[in-house]
C-alpha positions as CSV (number, residue, x, y, z in Angstrom):
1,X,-232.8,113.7,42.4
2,X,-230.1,111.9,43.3
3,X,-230.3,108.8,46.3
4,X,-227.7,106.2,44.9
5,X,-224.1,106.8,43.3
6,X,-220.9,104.9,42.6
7,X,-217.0,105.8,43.7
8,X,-215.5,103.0,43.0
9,X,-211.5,103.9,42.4
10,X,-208.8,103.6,44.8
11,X,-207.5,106.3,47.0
12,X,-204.5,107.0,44.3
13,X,-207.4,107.8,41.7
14,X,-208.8,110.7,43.9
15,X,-206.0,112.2,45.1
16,X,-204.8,112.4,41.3
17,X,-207.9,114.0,40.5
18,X,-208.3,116.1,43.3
19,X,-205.0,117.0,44.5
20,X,-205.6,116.3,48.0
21,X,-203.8,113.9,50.6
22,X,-205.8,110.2,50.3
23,X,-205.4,107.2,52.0
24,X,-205.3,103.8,49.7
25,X,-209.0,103.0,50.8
26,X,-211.2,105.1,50.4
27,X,-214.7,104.0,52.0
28,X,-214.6,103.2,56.2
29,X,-216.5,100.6,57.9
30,X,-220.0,102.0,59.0
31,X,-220.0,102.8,62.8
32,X,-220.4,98.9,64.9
33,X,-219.6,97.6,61.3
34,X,-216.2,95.6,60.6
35,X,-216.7,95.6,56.5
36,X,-216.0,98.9,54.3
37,X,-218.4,99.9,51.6
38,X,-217.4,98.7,47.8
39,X,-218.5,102.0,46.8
40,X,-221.2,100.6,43.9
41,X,-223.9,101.1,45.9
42,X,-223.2,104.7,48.1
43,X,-226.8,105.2,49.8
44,X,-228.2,107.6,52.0
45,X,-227.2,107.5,55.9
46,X,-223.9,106.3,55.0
47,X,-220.3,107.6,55.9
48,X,-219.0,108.9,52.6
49,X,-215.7,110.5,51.4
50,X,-216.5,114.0,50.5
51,X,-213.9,117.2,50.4
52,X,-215.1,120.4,52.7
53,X,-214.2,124.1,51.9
54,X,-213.0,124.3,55.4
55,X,-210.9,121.2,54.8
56,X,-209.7,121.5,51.0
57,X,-206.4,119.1,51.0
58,X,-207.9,116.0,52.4
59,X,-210.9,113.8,52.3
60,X,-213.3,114.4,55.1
61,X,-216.4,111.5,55.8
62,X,-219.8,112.7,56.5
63,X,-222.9,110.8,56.8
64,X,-225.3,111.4,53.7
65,X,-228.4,113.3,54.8
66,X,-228.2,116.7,55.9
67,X,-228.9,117.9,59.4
68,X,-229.1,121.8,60.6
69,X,-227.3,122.4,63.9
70,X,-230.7,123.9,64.7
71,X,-233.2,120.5,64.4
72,X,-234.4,118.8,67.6
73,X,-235.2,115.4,65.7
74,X,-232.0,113.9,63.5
75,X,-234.4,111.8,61.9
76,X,-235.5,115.0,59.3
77,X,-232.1,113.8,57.9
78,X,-233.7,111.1,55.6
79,X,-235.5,113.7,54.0
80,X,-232.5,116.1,53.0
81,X,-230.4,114.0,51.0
82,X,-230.7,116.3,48.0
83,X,-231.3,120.2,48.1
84,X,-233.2,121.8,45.1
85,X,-230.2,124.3,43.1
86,X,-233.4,126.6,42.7
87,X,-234.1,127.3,46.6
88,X,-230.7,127.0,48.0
89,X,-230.2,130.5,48.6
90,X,-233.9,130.8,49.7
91,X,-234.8,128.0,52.3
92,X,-233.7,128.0,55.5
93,X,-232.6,124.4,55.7
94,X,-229.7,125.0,53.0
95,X,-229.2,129.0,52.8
96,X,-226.6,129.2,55.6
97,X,-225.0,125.9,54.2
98,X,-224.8,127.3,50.5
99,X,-223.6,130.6,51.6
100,X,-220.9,129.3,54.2
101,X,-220.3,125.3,54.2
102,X,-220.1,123.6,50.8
103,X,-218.6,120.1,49.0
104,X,-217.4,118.5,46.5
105,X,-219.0,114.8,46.7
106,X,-216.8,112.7,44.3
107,X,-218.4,110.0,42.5
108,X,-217.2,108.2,39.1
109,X,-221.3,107.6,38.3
110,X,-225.1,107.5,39.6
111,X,-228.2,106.2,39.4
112,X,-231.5,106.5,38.6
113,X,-234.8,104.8,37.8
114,X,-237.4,105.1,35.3
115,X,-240.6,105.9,35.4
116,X,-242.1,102.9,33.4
117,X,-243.4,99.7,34.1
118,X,-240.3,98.1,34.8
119,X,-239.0,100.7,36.9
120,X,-235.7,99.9,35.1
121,X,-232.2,101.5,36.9
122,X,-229.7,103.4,34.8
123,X,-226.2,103.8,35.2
124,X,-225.2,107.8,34.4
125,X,-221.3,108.5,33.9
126,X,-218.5,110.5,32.4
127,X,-217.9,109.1,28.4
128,X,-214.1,108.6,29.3
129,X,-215.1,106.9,33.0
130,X,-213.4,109.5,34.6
131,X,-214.0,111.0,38.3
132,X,-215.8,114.0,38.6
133,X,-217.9,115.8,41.6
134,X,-221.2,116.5,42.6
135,X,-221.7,120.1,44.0
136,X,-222.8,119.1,47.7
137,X,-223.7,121.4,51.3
138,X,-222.8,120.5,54.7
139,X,-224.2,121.0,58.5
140,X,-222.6,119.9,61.6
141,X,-225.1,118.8,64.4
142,X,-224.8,118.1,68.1
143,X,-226.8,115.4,69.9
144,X,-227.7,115.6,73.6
145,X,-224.1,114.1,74.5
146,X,-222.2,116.8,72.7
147,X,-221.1,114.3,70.4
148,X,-220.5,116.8,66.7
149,X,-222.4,115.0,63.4
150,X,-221.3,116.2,60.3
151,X,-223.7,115.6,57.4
152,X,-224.0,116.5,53.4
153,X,-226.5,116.5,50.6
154,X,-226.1,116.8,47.0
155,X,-227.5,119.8,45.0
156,X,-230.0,118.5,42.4
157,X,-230.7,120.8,39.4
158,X,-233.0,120.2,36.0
159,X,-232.0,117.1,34.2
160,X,-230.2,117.4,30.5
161,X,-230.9,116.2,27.5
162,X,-229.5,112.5,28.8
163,X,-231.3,112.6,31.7
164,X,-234.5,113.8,30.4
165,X,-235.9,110.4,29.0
166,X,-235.1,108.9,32.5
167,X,-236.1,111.7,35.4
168,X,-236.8,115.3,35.4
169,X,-234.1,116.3,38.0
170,X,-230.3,115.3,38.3
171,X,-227.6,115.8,40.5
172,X,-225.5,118.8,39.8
173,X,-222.3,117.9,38.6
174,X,-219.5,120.9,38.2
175,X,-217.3,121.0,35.4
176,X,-214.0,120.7,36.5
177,X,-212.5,124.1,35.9
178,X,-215.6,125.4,38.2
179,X,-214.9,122.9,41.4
180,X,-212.3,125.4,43.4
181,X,-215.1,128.4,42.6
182,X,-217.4,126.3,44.3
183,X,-215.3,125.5,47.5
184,X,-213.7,129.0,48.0
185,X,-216.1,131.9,46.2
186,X,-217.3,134.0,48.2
187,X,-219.1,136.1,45.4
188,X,-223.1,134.6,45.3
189,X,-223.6,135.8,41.8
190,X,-220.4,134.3,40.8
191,X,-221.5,130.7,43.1
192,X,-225.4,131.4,41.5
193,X,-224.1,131.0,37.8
194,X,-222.7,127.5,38.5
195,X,-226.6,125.8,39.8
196,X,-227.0,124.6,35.8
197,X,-227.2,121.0,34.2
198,X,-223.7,119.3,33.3
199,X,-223.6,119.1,29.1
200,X,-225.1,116.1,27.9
201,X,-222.6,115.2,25.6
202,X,-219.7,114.4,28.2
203,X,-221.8,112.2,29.7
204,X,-223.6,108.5,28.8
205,X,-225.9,106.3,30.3
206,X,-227.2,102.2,29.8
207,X,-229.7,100.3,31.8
208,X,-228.2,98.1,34.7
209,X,-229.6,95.2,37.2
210,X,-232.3,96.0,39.4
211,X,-229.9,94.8,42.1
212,X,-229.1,98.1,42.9
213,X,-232.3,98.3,44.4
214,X,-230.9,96.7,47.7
215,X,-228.2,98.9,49.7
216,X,-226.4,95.2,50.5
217,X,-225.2,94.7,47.4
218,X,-222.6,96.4,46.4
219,X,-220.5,95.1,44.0
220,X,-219.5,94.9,39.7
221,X,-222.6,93.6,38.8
222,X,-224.5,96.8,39.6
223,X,-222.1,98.8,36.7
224,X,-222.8,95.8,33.9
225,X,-225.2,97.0,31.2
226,X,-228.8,94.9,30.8
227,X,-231.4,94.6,28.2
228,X,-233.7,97.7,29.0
229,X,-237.0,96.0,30.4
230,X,-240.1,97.0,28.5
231,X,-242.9,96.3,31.3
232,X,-244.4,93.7,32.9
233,X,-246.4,92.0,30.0
């Protein structure tokens, strides 16, 4: 799965990347908030930078946590931050987004935790620390007031070799030659082929601070490698 991730670069970075039209900063103050996100920490529920298929030549902020126009209760949204690669085109919460509305979600690394003792957080990234993007879906919902929501989640797929030791699942990252098929196919075959692990070998991974645990912090000491932690005794 995928519930915590890092973007932080400046505005100049994506753009470079991604070709698109970026403001300097990237991350927005949450609604009633006055302080931006760092981008260490991205969490679920959060406005996030993201680039639409409808929207290809900009960055477009949706709240993490997807939310079909057709739900009554927009709490079901803590429960849909990640949609399984395998049922995508299958369940009705994500077939209509897959076939019509998806994302990239940039990110320049994630986390994830360990099943030992410990519980011990890992830092996953590109070897080079470059940017790259998560495969994502998105929904637009309307309260009683009218008042649109957009939302995303991130397609999760079966871990690689890296990931293995850590979880079972990972977020699906897309090669960059396969990003543009992702916005803009219309072929499902073709969009079908892409639901696979990223290669293990472009990618590393090293135990980081259990302060990552907390959404408040958010900052360089969740990216600086510690000792991996053993247990408890």
């Amino acid at each position: 799965m995928c519930g915590r991730f890092q973007l932080s670069v400046k505005g100049k970075q994506i753009s470079e990347r991604f070709d698109i039209e970026v403001h300097d900063e990237i991350h927005r103050p949450a609604p009633g908030q006055v302080s931006a996100a760092k981008g260490f920490n991205c969490a679920p529920f959060q406005w996030l930078p993201v680039i639409l298929n409808t929207q290809p030549f900009r960055l477009s902020y949706l709240r993490w946590g997807l939310l079909p126009s057709w739900v009554s209760d927009p709490r079901t949204a803590s429960k849909m931050i990640n949609a399984r690669a395998e049922t995508l085109h299958e369940k009705r919460v994500f077939k209509t987004a897959f076939q019509q509305r998806r994302c990239l979600v940039p990110a320049n690394g994630f986390y994830e935790w360990k099943n030992n003792i410990a519980h011990q957080p890992y830092r996953f990234f590109m070897r080079d620390e470059s940017l790259f993007a998560f495969a994502g879906i998105w929904e637009q919902w309307s309260g009683d007031n009218g008042e649109p929501i957009h939302t995303f989640s991130i397609v999760t797929t079966a871990a690689n070799r890296l990931m293995e030791p850590v979880h079972d699942r990972m977020p699906l990252i897309l090669q960059r030659k396969d990003e543009k098929k992702w916005l803009f196919e219309n072929d499902l075959d073709q969009i079908q082929s892409l639901l696979k692990p990223f290669p293990e070998e472009l990618m590393d991974c090293y135990p980081v601070s259990s302060l990552v645990n907390k959404v408040s912090n958010d900052d360089e000491r969740l990216i600086i490698k510690q000792p991996e932690q053993q247990g408890l005794f």
